[in-house]
Backbone as a ProteinNet text record, in pm:
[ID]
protein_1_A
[PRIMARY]
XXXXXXXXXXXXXXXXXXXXXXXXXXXXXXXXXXXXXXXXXXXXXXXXXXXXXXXXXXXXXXXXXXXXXXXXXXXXXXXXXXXXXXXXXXXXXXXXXXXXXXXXXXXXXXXXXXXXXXXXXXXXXXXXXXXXXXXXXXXXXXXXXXXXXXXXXXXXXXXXXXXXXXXXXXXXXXXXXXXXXXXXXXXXXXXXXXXXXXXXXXXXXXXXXXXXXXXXXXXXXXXXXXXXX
[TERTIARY]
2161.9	2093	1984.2	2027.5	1922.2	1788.8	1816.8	1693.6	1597.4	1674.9	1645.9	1540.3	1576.9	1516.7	1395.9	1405	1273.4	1143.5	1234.2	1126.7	1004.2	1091.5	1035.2	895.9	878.3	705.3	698.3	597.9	516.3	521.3	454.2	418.3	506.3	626.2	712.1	833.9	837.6	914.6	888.1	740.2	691.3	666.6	711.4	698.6	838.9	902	1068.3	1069	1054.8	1034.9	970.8	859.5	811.4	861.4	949.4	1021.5	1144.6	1186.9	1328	1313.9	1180.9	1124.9	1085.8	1089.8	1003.6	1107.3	1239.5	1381	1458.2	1505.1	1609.3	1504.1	1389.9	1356.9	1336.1	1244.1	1222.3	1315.8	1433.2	1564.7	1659.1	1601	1707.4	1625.2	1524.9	1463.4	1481	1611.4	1657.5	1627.6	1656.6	1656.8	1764.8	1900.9	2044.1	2005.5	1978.2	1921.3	1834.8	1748.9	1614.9	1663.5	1767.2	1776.8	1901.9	2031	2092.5	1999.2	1899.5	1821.8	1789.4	1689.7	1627.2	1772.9	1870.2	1966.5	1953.9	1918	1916.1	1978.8	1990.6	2099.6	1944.9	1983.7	1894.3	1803.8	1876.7	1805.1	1711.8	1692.7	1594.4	1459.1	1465.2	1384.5	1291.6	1339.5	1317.2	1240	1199	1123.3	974.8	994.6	865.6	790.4	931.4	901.6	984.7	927.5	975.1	1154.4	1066.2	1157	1124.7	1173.8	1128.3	980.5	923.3	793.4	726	695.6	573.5	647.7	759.4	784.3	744.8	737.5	671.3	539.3	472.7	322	300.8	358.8	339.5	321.5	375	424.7	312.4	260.8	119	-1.3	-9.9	-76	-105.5	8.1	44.6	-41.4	-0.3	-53.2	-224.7	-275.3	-399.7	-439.3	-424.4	-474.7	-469.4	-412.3	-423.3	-501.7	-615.3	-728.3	-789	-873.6	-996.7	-1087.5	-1189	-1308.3	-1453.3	-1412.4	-1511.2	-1611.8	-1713.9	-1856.9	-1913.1	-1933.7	-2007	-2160.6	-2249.5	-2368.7	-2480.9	-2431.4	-2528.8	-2464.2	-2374.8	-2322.6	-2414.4	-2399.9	-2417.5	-2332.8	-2421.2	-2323.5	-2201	-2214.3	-2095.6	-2043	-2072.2	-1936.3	-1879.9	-1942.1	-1911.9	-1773.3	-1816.2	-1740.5	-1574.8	-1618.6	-1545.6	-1413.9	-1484.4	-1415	-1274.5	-1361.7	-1246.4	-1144	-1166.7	-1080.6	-987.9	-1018.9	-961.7	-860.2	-879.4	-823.7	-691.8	-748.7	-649.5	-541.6	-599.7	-486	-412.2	-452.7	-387.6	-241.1	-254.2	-196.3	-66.3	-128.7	-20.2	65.2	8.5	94.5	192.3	163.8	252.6	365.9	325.6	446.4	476.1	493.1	507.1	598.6	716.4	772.9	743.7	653.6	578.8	505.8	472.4	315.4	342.1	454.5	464.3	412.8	391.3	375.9	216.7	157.4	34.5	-31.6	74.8	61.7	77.4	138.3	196.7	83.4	-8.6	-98.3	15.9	-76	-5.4	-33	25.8	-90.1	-100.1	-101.3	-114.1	-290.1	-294.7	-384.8	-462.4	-568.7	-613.9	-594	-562.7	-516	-651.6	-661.2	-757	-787.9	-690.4	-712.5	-785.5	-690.2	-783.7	-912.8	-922.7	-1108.9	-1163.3	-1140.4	-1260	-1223.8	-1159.2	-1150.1	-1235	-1246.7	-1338.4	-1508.5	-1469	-1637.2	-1706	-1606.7	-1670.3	-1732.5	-1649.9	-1661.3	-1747.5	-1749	-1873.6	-1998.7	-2047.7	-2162.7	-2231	-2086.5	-2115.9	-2159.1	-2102	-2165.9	-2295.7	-2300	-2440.4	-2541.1	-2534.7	-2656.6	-2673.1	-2578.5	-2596	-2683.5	-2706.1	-2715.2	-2691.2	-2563.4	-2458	-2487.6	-2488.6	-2527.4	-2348.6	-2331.7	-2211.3	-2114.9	-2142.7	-1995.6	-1964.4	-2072.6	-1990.8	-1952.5	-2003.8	-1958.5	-1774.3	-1785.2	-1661.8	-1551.5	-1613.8	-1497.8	-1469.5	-1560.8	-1595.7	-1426.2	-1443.4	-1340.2	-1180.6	-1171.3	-1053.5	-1005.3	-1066.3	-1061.8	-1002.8	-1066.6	-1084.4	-899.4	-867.9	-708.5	-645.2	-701.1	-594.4	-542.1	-713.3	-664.6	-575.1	-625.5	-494.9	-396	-288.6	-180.8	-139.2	-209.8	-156.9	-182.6	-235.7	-247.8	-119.4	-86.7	35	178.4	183.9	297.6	297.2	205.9	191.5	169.1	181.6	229.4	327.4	300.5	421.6	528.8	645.6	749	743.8	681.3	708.5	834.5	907.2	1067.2	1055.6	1149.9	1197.4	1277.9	1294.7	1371	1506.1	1560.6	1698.6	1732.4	1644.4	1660.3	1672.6	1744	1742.4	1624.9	1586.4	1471.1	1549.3	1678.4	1723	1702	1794.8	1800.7	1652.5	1523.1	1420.4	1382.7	1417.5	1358.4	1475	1582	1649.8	1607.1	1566.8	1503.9	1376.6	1276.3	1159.3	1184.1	1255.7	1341.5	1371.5	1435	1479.5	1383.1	1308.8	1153.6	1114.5	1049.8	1002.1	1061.4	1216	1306.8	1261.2	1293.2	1266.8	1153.5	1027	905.8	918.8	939.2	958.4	984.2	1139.4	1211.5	1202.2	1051.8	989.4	1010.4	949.4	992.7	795.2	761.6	683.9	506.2	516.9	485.3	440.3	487.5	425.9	360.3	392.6	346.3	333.3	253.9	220.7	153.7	78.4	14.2	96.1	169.8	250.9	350.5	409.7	518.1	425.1	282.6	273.8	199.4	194.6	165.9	238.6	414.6	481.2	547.5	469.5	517.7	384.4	238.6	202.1	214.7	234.4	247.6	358	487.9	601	590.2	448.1	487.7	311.1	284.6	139.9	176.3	69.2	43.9	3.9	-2.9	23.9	-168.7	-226.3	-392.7	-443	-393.2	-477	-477.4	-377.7	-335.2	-439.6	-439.7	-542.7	-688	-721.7	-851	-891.4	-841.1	-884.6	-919.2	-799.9	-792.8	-908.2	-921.8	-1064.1	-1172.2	-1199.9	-1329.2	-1357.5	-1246.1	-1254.2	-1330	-1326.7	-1303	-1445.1	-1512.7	-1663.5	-1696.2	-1697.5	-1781.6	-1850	-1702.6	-1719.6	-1833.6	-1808.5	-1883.6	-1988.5	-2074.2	-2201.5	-2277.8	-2189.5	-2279.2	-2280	-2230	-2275.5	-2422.3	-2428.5	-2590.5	-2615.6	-2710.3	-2785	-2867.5	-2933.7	-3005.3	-3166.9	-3189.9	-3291.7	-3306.4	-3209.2	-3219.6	-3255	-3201.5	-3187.4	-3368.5	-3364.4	-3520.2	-3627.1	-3647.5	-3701.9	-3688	-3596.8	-3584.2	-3639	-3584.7	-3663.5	-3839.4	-3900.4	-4059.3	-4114.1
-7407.3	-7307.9	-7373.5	-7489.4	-7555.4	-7585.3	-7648.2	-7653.6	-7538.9	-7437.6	-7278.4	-7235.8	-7272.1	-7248.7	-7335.8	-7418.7	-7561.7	-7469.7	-7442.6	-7388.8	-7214.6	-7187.7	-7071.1	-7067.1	-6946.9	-6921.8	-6821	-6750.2	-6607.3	-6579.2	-6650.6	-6543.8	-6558.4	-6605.3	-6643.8	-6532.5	-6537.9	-6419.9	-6293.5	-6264.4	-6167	-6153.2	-6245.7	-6217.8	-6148.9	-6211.2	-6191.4	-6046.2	-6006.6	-5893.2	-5767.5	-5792.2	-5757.3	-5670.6	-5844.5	-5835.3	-5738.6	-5761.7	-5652.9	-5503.1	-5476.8	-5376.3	-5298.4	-5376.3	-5319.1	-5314	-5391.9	-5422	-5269.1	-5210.6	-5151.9	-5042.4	-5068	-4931.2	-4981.8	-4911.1	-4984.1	-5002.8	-4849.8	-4873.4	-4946.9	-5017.6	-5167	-5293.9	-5273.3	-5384.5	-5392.3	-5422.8	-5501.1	-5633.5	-5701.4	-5867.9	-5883.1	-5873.6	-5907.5	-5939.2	-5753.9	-5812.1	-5901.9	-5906.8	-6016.7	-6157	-6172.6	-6294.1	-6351.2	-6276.3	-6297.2	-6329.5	-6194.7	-6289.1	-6440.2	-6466.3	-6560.2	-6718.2	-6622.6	-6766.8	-6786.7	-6741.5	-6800.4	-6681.7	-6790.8	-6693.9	-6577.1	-6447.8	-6389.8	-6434.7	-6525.6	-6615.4	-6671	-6748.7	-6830	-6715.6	-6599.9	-6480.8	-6508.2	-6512.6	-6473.3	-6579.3	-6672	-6774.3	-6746.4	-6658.3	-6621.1	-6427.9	-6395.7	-6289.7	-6240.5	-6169.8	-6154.9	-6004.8	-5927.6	-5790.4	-5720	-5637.2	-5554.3	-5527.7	-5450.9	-5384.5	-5495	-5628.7	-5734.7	-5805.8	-5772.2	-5797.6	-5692.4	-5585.1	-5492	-5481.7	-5538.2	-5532.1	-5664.6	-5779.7	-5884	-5828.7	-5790.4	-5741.6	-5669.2	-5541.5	-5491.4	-5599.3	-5660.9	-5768	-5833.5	-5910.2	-5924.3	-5883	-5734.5	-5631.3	-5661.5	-5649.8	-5631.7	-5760.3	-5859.2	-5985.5	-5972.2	-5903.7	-5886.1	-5778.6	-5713.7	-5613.7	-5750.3	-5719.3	-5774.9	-5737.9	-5837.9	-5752.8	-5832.4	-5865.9	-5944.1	-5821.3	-5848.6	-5782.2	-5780	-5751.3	-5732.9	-5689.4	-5763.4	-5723.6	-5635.1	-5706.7	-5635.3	-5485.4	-5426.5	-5308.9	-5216.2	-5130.6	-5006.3	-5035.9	-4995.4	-4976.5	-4879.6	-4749.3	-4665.2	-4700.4	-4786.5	-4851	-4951.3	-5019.8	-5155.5	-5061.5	-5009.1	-4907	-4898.8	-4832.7	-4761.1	-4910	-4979.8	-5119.8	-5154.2	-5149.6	-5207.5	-5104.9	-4979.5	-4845.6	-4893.7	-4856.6	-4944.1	-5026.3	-5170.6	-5249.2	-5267.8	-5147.9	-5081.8	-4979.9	-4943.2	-4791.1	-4928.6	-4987.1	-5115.8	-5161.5	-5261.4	-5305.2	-5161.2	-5066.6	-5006.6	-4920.7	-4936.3	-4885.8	-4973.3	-5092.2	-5222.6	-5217.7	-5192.9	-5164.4	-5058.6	-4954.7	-4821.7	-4767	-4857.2	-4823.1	-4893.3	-4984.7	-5027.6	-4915.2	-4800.9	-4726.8	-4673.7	-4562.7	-4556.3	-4622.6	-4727	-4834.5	-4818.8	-4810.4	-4763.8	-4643.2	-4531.3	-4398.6	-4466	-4561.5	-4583.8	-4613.6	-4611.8	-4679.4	-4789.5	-4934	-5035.3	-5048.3	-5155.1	-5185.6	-5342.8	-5427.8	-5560	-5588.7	-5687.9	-5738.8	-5736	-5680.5	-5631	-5746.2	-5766.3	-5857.9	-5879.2	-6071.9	-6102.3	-5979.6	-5969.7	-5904	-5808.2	-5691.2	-5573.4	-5605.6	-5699.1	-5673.7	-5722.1	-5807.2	-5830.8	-5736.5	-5644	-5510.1	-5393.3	-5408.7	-5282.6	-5363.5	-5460.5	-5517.7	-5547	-5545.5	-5543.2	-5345.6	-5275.7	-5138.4	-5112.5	-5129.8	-5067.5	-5157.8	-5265.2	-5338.9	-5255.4	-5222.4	-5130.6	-4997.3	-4950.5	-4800.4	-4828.1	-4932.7	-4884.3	-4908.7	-4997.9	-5075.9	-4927.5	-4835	-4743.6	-4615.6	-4628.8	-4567	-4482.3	-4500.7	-4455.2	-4461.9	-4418.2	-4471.5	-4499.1	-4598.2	-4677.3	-4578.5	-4454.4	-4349	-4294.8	-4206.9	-4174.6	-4291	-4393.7	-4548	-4491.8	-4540.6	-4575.1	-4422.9	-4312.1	-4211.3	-4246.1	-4287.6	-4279.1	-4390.1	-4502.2	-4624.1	-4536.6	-4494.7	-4430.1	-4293.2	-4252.3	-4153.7	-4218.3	-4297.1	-4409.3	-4427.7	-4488.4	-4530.6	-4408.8	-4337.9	-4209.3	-4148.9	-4161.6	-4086.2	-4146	-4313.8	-4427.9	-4401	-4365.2	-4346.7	-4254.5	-4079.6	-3993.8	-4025.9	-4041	-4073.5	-4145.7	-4250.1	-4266.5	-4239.5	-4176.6	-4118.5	-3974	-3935.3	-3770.5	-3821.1	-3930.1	-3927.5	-3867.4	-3747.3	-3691.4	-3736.2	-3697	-3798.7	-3958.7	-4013	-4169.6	-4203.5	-4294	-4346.8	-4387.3	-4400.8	-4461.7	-4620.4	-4709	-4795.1	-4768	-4710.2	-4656.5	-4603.9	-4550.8	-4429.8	-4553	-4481.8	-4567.6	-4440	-4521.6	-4409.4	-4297.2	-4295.9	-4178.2	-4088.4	-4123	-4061.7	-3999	-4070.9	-4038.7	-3967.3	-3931.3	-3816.8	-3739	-3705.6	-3606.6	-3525	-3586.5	-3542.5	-3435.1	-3511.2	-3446.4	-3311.1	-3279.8	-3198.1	-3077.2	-3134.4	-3042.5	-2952.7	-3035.2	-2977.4	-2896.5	-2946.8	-2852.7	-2758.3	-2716.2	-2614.9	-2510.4	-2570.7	-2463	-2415.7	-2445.2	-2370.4	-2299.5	-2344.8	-2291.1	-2156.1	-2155.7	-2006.4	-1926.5	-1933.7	-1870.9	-1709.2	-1628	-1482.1	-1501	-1477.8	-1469.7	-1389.2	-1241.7	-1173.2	-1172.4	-1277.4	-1283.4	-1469	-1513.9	-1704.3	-1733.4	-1636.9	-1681.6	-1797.6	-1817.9	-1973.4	-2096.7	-2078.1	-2199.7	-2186.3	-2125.6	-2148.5	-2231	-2162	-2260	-2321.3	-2429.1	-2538.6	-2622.1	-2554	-2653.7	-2841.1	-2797.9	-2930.2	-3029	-2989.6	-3085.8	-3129.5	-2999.7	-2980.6	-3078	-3116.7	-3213.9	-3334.3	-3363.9	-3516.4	-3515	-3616.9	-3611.3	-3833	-3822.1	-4015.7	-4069.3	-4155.8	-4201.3	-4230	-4318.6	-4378.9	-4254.1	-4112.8	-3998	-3943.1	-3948	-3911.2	-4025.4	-4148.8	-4191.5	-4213.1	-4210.6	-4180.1	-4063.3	-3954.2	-3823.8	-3817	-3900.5	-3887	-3931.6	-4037.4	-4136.6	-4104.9	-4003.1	-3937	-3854.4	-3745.5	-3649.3	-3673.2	-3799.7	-3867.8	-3941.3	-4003.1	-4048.7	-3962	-3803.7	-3753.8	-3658.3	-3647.3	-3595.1	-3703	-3809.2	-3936.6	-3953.3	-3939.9	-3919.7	-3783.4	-3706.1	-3572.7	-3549.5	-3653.5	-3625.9	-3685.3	-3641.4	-3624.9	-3766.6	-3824	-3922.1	-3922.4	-3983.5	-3990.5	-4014.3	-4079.9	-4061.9	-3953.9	-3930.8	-3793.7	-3658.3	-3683.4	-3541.9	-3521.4	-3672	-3655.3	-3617.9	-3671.8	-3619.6	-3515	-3424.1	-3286.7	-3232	-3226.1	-3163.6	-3159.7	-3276.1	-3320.2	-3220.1
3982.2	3899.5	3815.6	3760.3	3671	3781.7	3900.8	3977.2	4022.1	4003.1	4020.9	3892.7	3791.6	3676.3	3653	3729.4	3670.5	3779.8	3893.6	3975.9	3941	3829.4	3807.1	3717.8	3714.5	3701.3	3682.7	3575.9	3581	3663.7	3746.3	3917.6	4020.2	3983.3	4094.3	4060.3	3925.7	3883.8	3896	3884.2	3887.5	4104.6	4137.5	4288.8	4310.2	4236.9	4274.2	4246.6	4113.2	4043.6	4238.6	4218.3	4385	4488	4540.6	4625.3	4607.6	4515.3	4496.7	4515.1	4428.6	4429.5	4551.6	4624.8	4762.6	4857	4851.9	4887.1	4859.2	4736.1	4697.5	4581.1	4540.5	4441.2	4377.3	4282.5	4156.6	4013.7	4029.5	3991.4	3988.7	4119.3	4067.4	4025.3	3991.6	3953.6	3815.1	3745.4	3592.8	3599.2	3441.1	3453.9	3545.4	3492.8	3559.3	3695	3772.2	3898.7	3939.1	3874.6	3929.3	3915.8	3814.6	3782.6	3862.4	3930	4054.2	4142	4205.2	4310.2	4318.3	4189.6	4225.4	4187.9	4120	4116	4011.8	3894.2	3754.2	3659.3	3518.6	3404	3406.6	3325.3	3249.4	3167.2	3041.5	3004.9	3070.4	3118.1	3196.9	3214.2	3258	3296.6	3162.8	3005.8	2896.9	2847.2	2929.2	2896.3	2967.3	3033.1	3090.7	3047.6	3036.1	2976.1	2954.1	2808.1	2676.1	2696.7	2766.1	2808.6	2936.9	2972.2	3100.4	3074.7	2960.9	2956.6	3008.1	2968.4	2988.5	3121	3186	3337.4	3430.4	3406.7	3464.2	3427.8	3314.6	3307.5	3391.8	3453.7	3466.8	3643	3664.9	3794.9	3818.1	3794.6	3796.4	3846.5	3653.9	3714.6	3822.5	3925.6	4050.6	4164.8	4155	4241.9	4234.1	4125.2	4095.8	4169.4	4185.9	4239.5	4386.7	4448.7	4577	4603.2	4509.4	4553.5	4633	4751.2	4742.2	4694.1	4644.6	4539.4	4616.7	4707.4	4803	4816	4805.8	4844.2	4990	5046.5	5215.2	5154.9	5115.6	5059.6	5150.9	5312.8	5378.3	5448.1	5345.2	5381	5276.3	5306.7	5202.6	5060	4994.1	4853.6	4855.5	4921.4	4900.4	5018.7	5112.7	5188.2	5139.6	5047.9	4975.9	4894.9	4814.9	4725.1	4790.7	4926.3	4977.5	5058.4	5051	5126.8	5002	4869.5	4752.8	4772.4	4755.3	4723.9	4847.4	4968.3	5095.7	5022.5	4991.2	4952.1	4861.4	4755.5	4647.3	4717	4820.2	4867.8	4979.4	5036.9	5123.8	4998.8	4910	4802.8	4715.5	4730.9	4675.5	4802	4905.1	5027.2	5041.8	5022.7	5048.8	4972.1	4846.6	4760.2	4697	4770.8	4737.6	4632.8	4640.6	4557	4370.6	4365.2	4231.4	4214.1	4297.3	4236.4	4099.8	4053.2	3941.3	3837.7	3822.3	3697	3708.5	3798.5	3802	3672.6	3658.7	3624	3467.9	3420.4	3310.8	3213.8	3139.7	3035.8	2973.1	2960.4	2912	2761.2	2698.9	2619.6	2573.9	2721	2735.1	2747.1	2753.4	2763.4	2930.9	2959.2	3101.1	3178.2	3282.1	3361.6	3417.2	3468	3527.8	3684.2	3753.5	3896.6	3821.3	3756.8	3687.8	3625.4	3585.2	3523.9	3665	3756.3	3852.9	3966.2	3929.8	4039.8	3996.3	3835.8	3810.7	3740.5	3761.4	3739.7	3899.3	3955.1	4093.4	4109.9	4097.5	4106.9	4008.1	3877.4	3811.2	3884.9	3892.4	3938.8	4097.2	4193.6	4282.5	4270.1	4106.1	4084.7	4048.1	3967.3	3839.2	3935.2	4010.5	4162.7	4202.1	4243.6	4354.1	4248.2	4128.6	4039.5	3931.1	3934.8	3813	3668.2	3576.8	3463.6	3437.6	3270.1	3292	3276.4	3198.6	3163.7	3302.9	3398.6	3503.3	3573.6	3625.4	3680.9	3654.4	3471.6	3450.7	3448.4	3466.8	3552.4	3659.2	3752.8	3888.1	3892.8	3850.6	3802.7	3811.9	3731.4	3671.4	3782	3810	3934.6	4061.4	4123.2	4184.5	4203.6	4125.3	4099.7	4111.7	4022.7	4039.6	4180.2	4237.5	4403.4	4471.5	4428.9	4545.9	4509	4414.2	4347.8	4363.8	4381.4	4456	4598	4662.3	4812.3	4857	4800.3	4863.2	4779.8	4656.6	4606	4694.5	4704.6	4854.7	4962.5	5001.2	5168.4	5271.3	5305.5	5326.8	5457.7	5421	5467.7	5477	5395.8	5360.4	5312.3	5352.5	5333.8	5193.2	5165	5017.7	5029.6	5011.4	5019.1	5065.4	4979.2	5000.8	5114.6	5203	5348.6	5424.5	5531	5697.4	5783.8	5872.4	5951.8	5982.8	6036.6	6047.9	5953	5846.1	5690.6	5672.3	5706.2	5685.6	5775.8	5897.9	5966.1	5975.8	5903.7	5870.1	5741	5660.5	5523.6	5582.2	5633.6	5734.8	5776.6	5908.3	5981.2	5843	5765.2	5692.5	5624.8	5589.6	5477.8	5590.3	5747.9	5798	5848	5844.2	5908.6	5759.8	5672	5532.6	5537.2	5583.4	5554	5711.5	5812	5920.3	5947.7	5873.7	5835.6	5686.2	5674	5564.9	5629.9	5546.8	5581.3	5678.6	5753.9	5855.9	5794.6	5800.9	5756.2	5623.4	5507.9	5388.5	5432.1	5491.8	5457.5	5613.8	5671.1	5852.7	5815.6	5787	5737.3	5694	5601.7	5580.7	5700.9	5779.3	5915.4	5962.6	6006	6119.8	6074.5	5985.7	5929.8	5861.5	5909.3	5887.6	5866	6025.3	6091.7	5995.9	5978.5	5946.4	5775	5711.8	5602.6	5529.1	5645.7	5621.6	5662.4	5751.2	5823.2	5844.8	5877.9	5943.1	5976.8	6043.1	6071.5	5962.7	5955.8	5770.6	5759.2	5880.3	5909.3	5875.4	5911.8	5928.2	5779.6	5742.6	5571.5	5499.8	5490.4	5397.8	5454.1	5534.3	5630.2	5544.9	5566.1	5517.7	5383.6	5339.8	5145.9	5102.6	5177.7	5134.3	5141.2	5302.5	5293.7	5209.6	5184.8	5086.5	4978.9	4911.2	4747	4786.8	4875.5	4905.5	4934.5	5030.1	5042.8	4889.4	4763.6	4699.5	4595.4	4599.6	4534	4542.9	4694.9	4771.3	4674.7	4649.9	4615.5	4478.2	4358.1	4282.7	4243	4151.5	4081.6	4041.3	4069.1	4017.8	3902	3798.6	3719.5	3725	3847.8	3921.9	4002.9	4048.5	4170.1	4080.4	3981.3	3896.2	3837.4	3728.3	3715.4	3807	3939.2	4054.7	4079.4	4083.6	4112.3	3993.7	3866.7	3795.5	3748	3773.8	3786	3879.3
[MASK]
+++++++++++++++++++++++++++++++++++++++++++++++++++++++++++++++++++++++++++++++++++++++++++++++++++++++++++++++++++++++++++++++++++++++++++++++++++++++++++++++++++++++++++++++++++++++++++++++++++++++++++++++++++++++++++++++++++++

């Protein structure tokens, strides 16, 4: 155990933290537990961090470092854009069951990943011509969609499910809208089946266009002056 403990780390804990998470739920991600996994007392955890809140802000953190914020310069700007968002909906698919903590406002200190994820994204808005307040909706929106996009993935497993379990759950949702009364919800019957399940590529493909095509059409500050002249 003592060699267990020499080996630990912010980010090793906060990997562990992760892993469990993505293992069994984010419900079981306590110290106790984390600190069985990795083989060490609780204590030991408490040398790196303080309580759950700044292990779960630590853990975020984490996440955020695996955006890529790499630039493709000789792309388009709103594909450039569209590459990070990519990147961000990639990272929280992975760990689906961390997204929650997403939804949470902290009040740590912004993590390195997080500032060079949205200084990459504002530099991509303001270039494309954003002035900095919509930029920084554009930012905040941005997250929001990745976070519903894959908390509404419909029929996505939970840790806890076996695939069966998970296409019994499915089955069920679409038998209930199925045997809706006909005559008042002909639309939702037969849009059952997709309404409960769809391919997961086609679900964020779509989400994404939705959210750029809506991005493309807002108003510019140049565009606007020009029109009005």
């Amino acid at each position: 155990m003592a060699k267990a403990e020499n080996r630990l780390s912010r980010e090793t804990v906060a990997d562990g933290a992760i892993a469990l998470a993505d293992a069994e739920g984010l419900e079981a991600l306590t110290i106790r537990r984390l600190a069985q996994g990795l083989g060490v007392t609780p204590m030991a955890l408490y040398w790196h961090f303080k309580n759950k809140d700044e292990l779960l802000a630590g853990v975020v953190d984490r996440l955020w470092e695996q955006v890529d914020t790499t630039r493709d310069r000789s792309r388009p700007l709103l594909e450039q854009f569209r590459a990070l968002a990519e990147s961000l909906v990639t990272v929280l698919r992975r760990h689906r069951a961390l997204v929650p903590l997403f939804q949470v406002p902290g009040d740590n200190d912004p993590s390195p990943g997080f500032l060079d994820a949205t200084e990459t994204a504002l530099e991509i808005l303001t270039e494309y011509g954003f002035d900095v307040e919509p930029a920084a909706a554009v930012c905040g929106n941005t997250l929001r969609t990745a976070v519903m996009l894959v908390l509404g993935e419909p029929g996505a497993p939970t840790p806890q499910q076996s695939a069966d379990d998970n296409a019994e759950m499915i089955r069920r949702k679409r038998l209930r809208l199925e045997t809706l009364p006909r005559q008042r919800y002909p639309r939702v019957v037969a849009a059952a089946d997709a309404l409960t399940s769809c391919e997961a590529d086609q679900h964020y493909g779509f989400g994404l266009d939705f959210f750029m095509t809506a991005l493309a059409a807002l108003p510019l500050p140049a565009r606007t002056a020009a029109a009005e002249s």
